[in-house]
C-alpha positions, 0 to 999 in steps of 0.5 A, spaced: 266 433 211 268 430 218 273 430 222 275 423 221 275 423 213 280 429 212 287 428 216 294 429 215 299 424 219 302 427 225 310 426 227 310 419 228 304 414 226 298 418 229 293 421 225 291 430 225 284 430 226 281 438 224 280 440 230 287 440 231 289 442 224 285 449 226 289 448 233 296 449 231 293 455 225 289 458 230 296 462 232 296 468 227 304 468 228 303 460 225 299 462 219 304 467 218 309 462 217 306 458 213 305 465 208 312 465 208 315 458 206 309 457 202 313 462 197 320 458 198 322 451 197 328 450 200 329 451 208 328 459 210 333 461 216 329 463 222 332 469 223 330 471 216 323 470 218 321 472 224 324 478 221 319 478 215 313 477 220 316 482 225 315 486 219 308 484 216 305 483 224 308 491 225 306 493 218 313 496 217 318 494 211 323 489 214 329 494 214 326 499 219 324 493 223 327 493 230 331 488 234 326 487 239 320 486 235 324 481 231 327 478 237 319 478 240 318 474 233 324 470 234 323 467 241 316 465 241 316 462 233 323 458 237 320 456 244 312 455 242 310 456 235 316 452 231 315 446 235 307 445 235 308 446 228 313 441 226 309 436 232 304 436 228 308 435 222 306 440 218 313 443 218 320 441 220 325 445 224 332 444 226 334 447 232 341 446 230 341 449 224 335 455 226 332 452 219 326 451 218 322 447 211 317 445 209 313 438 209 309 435 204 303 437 209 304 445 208 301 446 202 294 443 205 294 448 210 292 453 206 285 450 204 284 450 212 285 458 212 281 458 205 275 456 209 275 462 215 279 468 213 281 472 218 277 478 216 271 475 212 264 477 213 259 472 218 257 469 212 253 465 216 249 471 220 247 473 214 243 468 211 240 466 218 238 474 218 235 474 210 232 467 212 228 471 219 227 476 214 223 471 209 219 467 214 217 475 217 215 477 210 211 470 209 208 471 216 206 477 213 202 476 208 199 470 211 196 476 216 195 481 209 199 486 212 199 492 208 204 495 205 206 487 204 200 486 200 201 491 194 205 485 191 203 478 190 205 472 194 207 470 188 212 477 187 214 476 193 216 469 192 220 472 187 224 477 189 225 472 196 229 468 191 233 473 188 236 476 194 239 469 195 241 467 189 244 474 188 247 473 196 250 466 195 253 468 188 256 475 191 259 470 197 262 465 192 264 469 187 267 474 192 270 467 196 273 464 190 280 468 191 280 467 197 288 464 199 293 464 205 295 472 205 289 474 202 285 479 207 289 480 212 294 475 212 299 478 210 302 483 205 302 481 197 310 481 196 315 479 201 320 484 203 328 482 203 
């Protein structure tokens, strides 16, 4: 998909292209919103949930979370990371109010943080080392280099398939599940 055929309108009339969608969620603390308000459909108290991420960034439960380290949480989400996120429309924050809700927009996040999870295996390495490998092994028998030779080109060709078929199911299968708050993101249950 290219970056012009997936985007999401901005405040006002422009347009977010995925770069700048993987701009605003590039944050850790900005991901993290988005984990909490997608389990709430009313607007959340910012205190609340920057009390809520203190807890997941600290790995602590929320009632053993200090004032500092909320307050730490408190004032970036505030002063930096509400706002990017409500320019780029993805959710709405009232200063006023100290409320923060979400947008239509919100839910789409996740299919953004679906594709890169923090924590995922280098897929892409993977592949690139198992196909430098093939194309070693074929080398390999063109020259009939022992102990290579003890199987057929044909076997070879044979077992070269399997490992990627088997590689490509495990990746699938193992990223079938893969959603905001799943490997790393944030804890499972929410502590209130």
């Amino acid at each position: 998909m290219s970056n012009q055929t997936r985007r999401l309108p901005a405040r006002g009339d422009g347009e977010l292209s995925k770069g700048e969608i993987f701009d605003v969620l590039q944050n850790q603390r900005r991901r993290y919103v988005l984990e909490y308000l997608k389990r709430f459909d009313e607007p959340v108290e910012l205190s609340d949930l920057a009390t809520q991420i203190a807890a997941w960034e600290y790995q602590t439960p929320v009632d053993e979370v200090t004032n500092d380290q909320k307050k730490r949480v408190y004032t970036t989400l505030q002063q930096t990371h509400l706002c990017k996120m409500e320019d780029a429309g993805i959710v709405e924050y009232d200063a006023d109010e100290n409320l923060v809700t979400r947008t239509p927009y919100t839910e789409e996040m996740t299919v953004y943080l679906e594709i890169v999870p923090g924590s995922e295996f280098p897929w892409r390495e993977f592949y690139l080392s198992l196909g430098s490998i093939s194309c070693a092994v074929v080398v390999a028998l063109w020259a009939e280099l022992f102990p290579l030779t003890l199987l057929t080109p044909l076997e070879w060709a044979t077992v070269i398939a399997a490992t990627f078929t088997v590689a490509a199911a495990y990746h699938t299968y193992s990223g079938a599940d893969m959603r905001l708050g799943d490997d790393g993101y944030a804890p499972d249950e929410i502590d209130r």
